[in-house]
Backbone as a ProteinNet text record, in pm:
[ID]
protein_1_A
[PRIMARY]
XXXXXXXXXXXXXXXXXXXXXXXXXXXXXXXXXXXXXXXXXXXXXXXXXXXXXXXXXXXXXXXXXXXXXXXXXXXXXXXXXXXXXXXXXXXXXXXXXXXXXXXXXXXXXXXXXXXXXXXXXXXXXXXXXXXXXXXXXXXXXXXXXXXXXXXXXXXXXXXXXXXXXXXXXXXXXXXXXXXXXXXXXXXXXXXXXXXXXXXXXXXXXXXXXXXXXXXXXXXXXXXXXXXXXXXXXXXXXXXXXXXXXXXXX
[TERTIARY]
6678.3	6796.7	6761.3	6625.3	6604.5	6583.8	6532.8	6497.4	6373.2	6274.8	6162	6095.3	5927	5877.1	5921.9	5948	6049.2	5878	5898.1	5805.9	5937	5830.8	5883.8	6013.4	5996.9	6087.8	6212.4	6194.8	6258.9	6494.6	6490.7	6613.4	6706.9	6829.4	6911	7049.8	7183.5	7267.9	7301.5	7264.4	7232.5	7182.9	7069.6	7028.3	7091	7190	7248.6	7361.6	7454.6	7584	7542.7	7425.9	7409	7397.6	7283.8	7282.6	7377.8	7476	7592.3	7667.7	7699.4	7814.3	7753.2	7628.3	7567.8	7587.9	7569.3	7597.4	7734.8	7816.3	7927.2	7938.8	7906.2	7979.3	7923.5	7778.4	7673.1	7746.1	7896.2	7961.4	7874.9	7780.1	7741	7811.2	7770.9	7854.3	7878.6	7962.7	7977.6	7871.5	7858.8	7750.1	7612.5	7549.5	7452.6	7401.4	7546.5	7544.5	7521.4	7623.3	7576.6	7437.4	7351.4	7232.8	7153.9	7159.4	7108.4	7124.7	7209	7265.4	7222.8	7179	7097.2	6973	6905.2	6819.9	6749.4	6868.6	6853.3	6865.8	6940.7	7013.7	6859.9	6763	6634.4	6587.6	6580.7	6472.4	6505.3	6674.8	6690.2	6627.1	6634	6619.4	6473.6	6376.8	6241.5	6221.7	6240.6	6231.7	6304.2	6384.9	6490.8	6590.2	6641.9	6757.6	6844.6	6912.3	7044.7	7157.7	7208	7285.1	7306.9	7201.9	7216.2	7309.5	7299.5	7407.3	7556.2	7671.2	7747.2	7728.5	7780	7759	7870	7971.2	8075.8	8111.7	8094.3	8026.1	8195.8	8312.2	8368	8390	8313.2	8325.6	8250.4	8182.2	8103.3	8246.7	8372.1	8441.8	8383.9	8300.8	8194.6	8316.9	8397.1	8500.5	8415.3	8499.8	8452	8423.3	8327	8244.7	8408	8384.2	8499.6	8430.1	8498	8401.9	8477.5	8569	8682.8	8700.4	8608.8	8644.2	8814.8	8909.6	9019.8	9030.1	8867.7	8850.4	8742.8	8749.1	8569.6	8530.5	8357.5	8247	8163.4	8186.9	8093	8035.6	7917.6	7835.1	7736.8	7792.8	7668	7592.1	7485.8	7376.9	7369.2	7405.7	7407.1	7271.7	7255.2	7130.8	7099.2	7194.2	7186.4	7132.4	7150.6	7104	6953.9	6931.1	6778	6694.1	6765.1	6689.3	6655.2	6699.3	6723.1	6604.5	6565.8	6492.8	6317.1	6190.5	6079.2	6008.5	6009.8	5880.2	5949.2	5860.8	5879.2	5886	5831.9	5871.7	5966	6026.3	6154.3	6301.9	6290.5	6388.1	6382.3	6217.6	6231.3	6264.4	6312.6	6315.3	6468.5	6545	6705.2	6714.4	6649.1	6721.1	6679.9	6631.7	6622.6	6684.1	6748.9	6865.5	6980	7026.3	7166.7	7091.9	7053.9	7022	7004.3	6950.6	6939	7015.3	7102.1	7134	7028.9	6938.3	6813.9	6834.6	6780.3	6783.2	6726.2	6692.2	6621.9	6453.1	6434.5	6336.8	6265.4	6324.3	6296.1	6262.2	6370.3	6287.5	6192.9	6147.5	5963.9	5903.7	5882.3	5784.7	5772.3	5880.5	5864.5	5705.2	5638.8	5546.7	5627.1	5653	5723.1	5643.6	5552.2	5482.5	5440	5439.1	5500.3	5566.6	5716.3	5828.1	5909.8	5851.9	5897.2	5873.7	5972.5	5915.9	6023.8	6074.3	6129.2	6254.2	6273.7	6446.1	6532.4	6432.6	6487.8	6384	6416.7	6325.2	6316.1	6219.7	6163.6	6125.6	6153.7	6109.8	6090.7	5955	5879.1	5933.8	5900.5	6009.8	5993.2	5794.4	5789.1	5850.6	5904.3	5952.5	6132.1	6172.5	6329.5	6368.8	6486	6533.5	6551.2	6507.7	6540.4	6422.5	6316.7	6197.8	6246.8	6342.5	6397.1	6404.4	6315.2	6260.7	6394.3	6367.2	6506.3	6485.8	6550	6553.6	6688.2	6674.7	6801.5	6812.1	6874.2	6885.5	6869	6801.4	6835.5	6870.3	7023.9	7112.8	7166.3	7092.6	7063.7	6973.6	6973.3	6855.9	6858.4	6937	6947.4	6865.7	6877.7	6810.6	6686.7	6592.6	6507.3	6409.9	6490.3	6446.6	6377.1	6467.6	6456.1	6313.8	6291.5	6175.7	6092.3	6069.4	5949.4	5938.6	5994.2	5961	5871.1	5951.8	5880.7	5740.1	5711.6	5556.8	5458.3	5553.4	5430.6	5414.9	5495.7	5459.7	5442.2	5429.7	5330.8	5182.3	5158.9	5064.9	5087.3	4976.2	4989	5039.3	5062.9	5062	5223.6	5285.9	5394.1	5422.2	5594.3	5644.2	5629.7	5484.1	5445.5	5367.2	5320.1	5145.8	5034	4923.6	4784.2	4748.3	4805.1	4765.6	4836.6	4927.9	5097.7	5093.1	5130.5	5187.2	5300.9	5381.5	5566.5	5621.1	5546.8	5711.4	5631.3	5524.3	5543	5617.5	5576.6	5676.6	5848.8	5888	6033.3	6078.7	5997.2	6008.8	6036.9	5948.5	5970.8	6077	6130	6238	6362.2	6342.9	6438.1	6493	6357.8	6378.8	6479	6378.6	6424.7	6563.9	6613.2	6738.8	6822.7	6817	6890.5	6827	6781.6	6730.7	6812.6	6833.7	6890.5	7040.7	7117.2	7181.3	7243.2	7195.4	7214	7237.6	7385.3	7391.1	7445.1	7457	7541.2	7478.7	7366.7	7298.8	7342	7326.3	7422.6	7508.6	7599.4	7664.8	7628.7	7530.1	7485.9	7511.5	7471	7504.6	7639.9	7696.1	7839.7	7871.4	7827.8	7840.7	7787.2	7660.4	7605.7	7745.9	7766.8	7855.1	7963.4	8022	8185.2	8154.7	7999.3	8006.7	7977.1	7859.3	7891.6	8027.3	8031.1	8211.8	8302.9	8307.5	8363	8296.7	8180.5	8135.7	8145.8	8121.8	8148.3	8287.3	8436.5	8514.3	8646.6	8604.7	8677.3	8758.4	8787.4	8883	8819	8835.9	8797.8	8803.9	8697.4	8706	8817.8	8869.5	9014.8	8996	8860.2	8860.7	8819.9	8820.9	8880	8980.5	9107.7	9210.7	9244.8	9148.9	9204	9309.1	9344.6	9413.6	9363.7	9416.9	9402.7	9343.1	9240.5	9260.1	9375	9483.1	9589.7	9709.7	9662	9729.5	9723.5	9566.4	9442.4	9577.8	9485.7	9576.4	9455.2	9449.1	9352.4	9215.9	9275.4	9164.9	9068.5	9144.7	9083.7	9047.9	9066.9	9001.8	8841	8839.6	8774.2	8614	8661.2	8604.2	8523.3	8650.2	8669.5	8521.8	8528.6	8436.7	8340.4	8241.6	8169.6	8073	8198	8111.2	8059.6	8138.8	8093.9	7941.6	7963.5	7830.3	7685.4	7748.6	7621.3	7609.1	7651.8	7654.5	7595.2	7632.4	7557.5	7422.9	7417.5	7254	7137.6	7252.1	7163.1	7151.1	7214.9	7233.4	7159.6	7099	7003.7	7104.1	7215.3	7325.1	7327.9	7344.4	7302.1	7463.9	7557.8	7699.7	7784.5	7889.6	7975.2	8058.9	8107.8	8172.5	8157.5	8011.5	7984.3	8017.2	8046.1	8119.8	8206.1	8290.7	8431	8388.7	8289.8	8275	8245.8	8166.4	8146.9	8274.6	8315.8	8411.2	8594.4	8599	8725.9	8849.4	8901.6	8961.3	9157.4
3755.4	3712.8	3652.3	3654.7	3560.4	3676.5	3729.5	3872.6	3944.1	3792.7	3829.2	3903.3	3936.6	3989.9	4158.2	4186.9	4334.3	4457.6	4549.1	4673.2	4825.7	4859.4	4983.9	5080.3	5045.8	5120.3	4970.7	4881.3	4749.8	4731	4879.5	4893.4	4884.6	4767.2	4786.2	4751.6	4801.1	4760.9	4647.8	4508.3	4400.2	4388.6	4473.8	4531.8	4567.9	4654.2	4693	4665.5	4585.1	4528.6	4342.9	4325.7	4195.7	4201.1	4283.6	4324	4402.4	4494	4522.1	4427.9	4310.4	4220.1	4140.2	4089.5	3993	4132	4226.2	4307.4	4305.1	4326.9	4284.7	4174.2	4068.7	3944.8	3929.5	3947.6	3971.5	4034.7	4111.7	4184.4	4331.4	4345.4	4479	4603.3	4691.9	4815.7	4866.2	4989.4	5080.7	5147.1	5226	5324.3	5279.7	5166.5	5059.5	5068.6	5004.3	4985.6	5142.9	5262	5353.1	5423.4	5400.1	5433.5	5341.9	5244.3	5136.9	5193.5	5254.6	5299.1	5449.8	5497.7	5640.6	5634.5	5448.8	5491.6	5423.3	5369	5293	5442	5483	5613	5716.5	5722.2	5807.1	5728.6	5546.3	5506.7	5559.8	5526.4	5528.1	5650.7	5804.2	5936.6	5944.4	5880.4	5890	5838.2	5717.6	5654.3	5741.5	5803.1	5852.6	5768.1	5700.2	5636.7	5605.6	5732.4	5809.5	5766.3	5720.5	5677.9	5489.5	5422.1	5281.8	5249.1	5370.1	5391	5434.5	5410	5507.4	5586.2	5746	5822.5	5816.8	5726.2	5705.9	5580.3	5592	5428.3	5353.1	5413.3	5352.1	5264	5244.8	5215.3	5030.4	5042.6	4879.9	4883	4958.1	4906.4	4912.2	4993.7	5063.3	5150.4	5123.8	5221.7	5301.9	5409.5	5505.2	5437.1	5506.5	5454.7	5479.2	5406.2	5364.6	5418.9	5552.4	5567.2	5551.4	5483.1	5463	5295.6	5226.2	5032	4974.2	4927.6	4869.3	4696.4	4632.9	4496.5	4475	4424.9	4379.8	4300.6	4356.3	4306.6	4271.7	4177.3	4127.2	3974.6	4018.9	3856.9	3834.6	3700.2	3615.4	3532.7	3553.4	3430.9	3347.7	3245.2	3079.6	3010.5	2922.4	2809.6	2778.1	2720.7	2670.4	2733.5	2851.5	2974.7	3000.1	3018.8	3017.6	2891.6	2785.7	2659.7	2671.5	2758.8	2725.3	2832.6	2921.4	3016.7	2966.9	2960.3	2877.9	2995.7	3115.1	3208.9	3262	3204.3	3254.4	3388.7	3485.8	3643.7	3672.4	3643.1	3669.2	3611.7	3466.1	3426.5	3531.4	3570.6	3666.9	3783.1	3849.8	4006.8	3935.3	3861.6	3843	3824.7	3753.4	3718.3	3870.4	3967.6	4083.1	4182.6	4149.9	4241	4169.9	4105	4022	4023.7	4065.8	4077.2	4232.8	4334.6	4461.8	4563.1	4473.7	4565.8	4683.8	4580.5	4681.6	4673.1	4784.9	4782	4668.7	4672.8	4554.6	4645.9	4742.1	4810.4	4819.8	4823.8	4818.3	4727.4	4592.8	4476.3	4421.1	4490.1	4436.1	4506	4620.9	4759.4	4691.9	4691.2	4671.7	4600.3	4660.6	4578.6	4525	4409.5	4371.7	4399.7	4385.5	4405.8	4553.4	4636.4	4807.3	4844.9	4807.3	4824.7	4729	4666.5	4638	4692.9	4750.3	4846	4819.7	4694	4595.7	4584.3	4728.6	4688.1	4765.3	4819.6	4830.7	4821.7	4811.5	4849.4	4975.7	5035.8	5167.5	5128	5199.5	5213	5353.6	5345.9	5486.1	5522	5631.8	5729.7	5678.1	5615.9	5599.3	5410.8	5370.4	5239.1	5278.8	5383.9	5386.8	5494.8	5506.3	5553.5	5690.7	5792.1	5952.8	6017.9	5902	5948.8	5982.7	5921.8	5951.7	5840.9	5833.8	5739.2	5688.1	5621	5570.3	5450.7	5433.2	5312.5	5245.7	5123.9	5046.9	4952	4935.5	4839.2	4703.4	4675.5	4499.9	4446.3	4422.7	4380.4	4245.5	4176.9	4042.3	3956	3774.8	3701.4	3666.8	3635.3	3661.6	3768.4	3840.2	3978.9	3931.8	3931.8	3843.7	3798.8	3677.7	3497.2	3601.7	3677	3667.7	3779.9	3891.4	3968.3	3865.6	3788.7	3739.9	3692.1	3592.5	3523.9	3585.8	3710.2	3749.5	3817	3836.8	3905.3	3772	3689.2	3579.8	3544.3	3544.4	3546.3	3657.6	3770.5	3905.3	3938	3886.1	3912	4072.1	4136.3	4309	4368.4	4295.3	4341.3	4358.1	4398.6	4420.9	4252	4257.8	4139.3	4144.5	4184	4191.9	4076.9	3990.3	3880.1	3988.8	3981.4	4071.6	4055.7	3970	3961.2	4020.7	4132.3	4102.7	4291.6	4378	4486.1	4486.3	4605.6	4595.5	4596.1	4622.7	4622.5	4459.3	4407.7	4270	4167.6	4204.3	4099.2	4155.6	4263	4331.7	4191.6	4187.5	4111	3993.4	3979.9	3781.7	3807.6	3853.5	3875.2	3864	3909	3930	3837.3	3728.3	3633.3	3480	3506.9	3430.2	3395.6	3533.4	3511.2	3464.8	3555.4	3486.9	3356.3	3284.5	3112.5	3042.3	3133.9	3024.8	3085.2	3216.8	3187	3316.8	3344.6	3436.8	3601	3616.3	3778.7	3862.5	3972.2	4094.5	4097.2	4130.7	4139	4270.4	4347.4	4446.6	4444.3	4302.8	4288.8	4246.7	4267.3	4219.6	4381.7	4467.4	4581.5	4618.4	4516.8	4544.2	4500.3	4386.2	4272.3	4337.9	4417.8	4456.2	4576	4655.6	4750.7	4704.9	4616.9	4575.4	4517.6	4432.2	4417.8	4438.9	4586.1	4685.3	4804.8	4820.3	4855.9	4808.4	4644.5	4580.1	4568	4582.1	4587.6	4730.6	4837.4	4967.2	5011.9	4976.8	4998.2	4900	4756	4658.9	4596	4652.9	4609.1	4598.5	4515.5	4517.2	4638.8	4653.8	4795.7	4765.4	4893.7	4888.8	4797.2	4781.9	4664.2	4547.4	4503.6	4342	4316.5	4383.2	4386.9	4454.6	4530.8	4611.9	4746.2	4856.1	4924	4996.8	5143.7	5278.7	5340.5	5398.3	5536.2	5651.8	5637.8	5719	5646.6	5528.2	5437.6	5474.6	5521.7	5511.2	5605.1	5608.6	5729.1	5828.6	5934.8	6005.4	5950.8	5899.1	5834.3	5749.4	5665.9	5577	5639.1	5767.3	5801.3	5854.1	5954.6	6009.4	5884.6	5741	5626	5560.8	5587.8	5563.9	5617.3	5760.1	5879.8	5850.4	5838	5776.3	5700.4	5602.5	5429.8	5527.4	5520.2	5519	5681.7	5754.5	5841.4	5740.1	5650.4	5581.5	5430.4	5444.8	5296	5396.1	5517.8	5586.1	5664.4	5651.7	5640.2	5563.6	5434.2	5268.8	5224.2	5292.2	5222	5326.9	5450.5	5543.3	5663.4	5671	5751.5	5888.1	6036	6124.7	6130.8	6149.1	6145.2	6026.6	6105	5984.1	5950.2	6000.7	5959.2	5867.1	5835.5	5725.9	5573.2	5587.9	5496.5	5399.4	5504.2	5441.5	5321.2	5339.4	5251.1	5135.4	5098.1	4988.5	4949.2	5009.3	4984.5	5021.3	5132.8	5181.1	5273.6	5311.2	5420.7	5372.9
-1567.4	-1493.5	-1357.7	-1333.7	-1245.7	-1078.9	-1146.1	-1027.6	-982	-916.7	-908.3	-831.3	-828.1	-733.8	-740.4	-812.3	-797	-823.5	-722.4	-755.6	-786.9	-858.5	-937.7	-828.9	-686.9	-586.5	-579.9	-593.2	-583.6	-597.1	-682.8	-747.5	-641.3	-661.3	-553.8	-676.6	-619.6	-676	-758.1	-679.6	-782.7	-946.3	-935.4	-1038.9	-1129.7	-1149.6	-1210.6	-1232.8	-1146.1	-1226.3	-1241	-1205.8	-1281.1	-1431.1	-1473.5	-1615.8	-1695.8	-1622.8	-1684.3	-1744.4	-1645.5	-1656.8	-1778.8	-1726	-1879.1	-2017.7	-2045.9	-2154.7	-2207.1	-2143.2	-2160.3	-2222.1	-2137.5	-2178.3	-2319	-2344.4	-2467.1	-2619.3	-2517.8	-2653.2	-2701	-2670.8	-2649.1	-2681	-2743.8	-2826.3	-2704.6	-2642.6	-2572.7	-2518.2	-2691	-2696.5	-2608.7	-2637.7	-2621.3	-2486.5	-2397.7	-2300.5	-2187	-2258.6	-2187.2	-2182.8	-2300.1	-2294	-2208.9	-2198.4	-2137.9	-1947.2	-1963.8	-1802.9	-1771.8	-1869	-1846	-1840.7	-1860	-1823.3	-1677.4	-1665.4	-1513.8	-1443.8	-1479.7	-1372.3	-1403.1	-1508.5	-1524	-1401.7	-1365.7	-1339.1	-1173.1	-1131.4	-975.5	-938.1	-1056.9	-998.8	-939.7	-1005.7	-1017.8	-871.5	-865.5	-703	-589.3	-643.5	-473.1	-434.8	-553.8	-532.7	-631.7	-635.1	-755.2	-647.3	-556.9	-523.6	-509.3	-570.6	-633.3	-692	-786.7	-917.3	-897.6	-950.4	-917.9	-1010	-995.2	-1094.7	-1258.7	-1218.8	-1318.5	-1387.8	-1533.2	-1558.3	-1618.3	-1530.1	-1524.9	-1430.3	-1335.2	-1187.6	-1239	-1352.3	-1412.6	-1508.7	-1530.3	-1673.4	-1800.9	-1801.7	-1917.9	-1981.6	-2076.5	-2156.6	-2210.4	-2307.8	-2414.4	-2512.7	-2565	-2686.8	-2839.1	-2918.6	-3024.4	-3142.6	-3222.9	-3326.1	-3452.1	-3417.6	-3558.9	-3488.3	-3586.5	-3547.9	-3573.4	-3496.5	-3555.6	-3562.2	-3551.6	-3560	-3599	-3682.6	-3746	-3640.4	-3622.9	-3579.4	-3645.6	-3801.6	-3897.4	-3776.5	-3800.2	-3753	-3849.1	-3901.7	-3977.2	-3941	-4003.3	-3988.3	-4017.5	-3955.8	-3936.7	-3982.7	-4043.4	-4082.4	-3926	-3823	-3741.9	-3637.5	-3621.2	-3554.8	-3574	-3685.7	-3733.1	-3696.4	-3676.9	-3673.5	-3550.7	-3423.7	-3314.2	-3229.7	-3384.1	-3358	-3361	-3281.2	-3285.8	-3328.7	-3337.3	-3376.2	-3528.1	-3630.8	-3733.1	-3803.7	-3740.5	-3719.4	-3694.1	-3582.4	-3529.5	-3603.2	-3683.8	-3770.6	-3885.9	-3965	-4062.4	-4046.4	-3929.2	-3908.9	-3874	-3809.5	-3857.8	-3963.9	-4039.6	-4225.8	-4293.3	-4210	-4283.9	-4307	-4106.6	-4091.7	-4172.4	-4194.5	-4240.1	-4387.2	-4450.2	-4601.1	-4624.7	-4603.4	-4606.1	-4448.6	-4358.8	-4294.7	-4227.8	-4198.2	-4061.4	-3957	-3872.3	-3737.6	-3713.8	-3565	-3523.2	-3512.5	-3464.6	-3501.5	-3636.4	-3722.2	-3869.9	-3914.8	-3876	-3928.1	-3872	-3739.2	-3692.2	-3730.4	-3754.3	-3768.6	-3948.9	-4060.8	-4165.7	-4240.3	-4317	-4424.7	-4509.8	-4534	-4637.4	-4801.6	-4812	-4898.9	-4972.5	-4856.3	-4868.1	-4909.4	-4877.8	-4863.5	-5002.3	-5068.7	-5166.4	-5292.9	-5339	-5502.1	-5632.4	-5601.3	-5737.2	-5743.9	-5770.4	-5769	-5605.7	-5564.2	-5386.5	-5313.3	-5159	-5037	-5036.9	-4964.2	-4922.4	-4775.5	-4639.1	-4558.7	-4495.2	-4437.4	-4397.3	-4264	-4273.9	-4166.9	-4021.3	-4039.2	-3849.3	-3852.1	-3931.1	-3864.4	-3848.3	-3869.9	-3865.8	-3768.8	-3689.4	-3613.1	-3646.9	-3577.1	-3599.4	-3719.9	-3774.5	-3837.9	-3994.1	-4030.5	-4176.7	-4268.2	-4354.4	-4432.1	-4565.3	-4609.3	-4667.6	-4761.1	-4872.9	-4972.3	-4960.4	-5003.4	-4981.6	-5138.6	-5183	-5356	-5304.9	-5388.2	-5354.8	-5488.3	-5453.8	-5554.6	-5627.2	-5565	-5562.9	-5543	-5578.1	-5589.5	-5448.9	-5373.3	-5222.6	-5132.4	-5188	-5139.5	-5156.6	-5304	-5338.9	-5314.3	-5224.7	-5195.8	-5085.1	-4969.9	-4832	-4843.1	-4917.2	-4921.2	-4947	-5040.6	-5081.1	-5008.7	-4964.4	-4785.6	-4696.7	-4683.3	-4582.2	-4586.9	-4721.1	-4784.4	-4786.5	-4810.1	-4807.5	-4598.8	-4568.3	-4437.2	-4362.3	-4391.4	-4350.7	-4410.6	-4528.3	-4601.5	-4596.3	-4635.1	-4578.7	-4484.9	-4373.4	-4244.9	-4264.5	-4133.9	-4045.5	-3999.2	-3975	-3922.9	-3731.5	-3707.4	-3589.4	-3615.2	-3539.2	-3526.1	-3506	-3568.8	-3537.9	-3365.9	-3321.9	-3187.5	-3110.7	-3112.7	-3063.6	-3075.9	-2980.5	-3001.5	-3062.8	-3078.7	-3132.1	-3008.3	-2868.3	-2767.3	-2739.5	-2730	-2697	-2816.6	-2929.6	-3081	-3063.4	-2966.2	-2947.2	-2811.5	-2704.1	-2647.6	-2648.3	-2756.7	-2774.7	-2891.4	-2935	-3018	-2974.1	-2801	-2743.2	-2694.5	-2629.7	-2531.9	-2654.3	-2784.3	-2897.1	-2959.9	-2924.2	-2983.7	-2815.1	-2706	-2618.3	-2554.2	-2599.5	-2555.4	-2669.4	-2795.6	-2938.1	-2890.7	-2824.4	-2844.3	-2917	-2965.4	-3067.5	-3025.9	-3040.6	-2938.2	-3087.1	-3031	-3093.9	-3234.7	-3283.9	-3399.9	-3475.7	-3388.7	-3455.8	-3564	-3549.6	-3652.4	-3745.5	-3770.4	-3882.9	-3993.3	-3931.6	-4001.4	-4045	-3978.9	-3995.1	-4128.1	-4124	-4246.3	-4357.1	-4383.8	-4439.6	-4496.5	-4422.6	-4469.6	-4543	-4457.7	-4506.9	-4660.1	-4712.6	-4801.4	-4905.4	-4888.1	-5021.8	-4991.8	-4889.5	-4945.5	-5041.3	-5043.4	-5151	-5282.9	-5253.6	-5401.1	-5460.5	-5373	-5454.4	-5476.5	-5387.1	-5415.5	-5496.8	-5488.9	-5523.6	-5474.2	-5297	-5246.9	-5060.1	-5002.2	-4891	-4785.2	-4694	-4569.2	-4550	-4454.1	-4347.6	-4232.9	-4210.4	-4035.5	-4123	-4236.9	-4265.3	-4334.3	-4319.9	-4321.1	-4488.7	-4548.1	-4636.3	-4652.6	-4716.2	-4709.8	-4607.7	-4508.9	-4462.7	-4582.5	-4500.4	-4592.4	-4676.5	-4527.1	-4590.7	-4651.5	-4707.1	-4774.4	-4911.1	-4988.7	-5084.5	-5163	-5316.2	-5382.1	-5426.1	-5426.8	-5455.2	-5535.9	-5659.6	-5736	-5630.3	-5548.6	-5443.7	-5369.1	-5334.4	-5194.4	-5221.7	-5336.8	-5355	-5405.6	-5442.5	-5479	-5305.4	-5204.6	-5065.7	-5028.8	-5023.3	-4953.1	-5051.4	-5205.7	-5270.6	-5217.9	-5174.5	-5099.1	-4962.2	-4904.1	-4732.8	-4749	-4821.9	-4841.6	-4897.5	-4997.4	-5018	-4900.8	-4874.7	-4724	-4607.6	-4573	-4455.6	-4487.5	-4599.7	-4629.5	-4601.3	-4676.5	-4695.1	-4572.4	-4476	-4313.3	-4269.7	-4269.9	-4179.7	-4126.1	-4180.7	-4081.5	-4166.1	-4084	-4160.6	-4161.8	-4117.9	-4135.1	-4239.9	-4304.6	-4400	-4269.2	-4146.4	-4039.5	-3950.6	-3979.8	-3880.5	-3939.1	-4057	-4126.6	-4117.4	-4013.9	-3958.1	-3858.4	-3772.9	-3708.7	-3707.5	-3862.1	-3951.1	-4042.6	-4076.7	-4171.8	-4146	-4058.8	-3981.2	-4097.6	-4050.1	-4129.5	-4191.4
[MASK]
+++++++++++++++++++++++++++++++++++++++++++++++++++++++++++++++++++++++++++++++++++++++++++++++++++++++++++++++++++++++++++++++++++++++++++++++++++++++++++++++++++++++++++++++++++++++++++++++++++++++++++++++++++++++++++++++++++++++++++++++++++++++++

């Protein structure tokens, strides 16, 4: 953001509601943003300057985190978007998330070539969030196209470069998508959800304008709770509740 010269004592208010405001505008989850602010608030304590911060992160317009969605946050991946993208790692770890619904962690850490076992992915516990290893179906020639891609452009390895740590290939990942343009990836998981919801239940989630839950008739609900147990699997979530936030109630 254009904030040079800075040493580790450097933290002044600027700091922190410059990068608030760009998060925001970025569309940024809640949740996201308040972690993002616990750990500015770790960094001010360390220096001796916990009063940089205010202590109430309503004071940036930081709301409560939303754990029942009432508007889809599906974001797709654009041709145009990708074109706009110059490090070929970084376009394949988005076409990975928007095809299998990965973190962004997952799809750099991933072996593609590992992780492929025919008729699903498998990913190992240390590339996924909370250390819990997990398979995902790949249910399509779409699905497919985008693995093989990426095995031929990993060879054995990880969608890291051999030259490249994971927080430096996280970096240029980072800088990649905001130079193309490209915010709120997240939703890509969204997309991912909303659309085996429809394929396991036949009828669209509640946040793209399908029925309530307490709309459903039993037969449907019990079809309802089905999907969203096998979607908070395929997504890393040990709860069927966290569901709502992808898909909404």
């Amino acid at each position: 953001m254009g904030y040079r010269h800075m040493a580790a004592a450097s933290l002044k208010p600027k700091h922190v509601e410059g990068p608030v405001e760009r998060w925001q505008a970025e569309g940024l989850a809640v949740g996201t943003i308040k972690n993002r602010m616990a750990e500015l608030r770790w960094w001010a304590k360390k220096i001796g300057k916990q009063n940089v911060i205010a202590r109430d992160n309503d004071h940036y317009g930081i709301g409560n985190r939303q754990y029942v969605t009432t508007v889809s946050k599906v974001r797709e991946l654009s041709g145009g978007e990708l074109a706009r993208i110059s490090d070929p790692y970084t376009a394949m770890s988005l076409r990975l998330q928007a095809a299998f619904g990965l973190r962004r962690g997952e799809s750099i850490k991933i072996r593609p070539e590992w992780a492929d076992r025919g008729d699903r992915l498998a990913l190992k516990d240390t590339w996924t969030k909370g250390g819990r290893g997990r398979e995902i179906p790949i249910r399509n020639a779409e699905q497919r196209q985008v693995l093989d891609e990426a095995k031929a452009l990993a060879g054995r390895s990880s969608l890291i470069p051999a030259e490249h740590s994971y927080v430096q290939q996280l970096r240029r990942f980072e800088y990649q998508c905001a130079t193309a343009g490209v915010h709120r990836i997240h939703g890509h998981r969204h997309e991912y959800a909303q659309t085996r919801y429809r394929e396991l239940t036949g009828w669209p989630a509640p946040a793209a304008g399908g029925p309530r839950s307490r709309d459903l008739t039993p037969s449907q609900r019990e079809l309802d709770r089905e999907a969203r147990l096998t979607i908070s699997e395929e997504l890393g979530h040990e709860r069927e509740q966290i569901t709502a936030v992808y898909l909404g109630r």
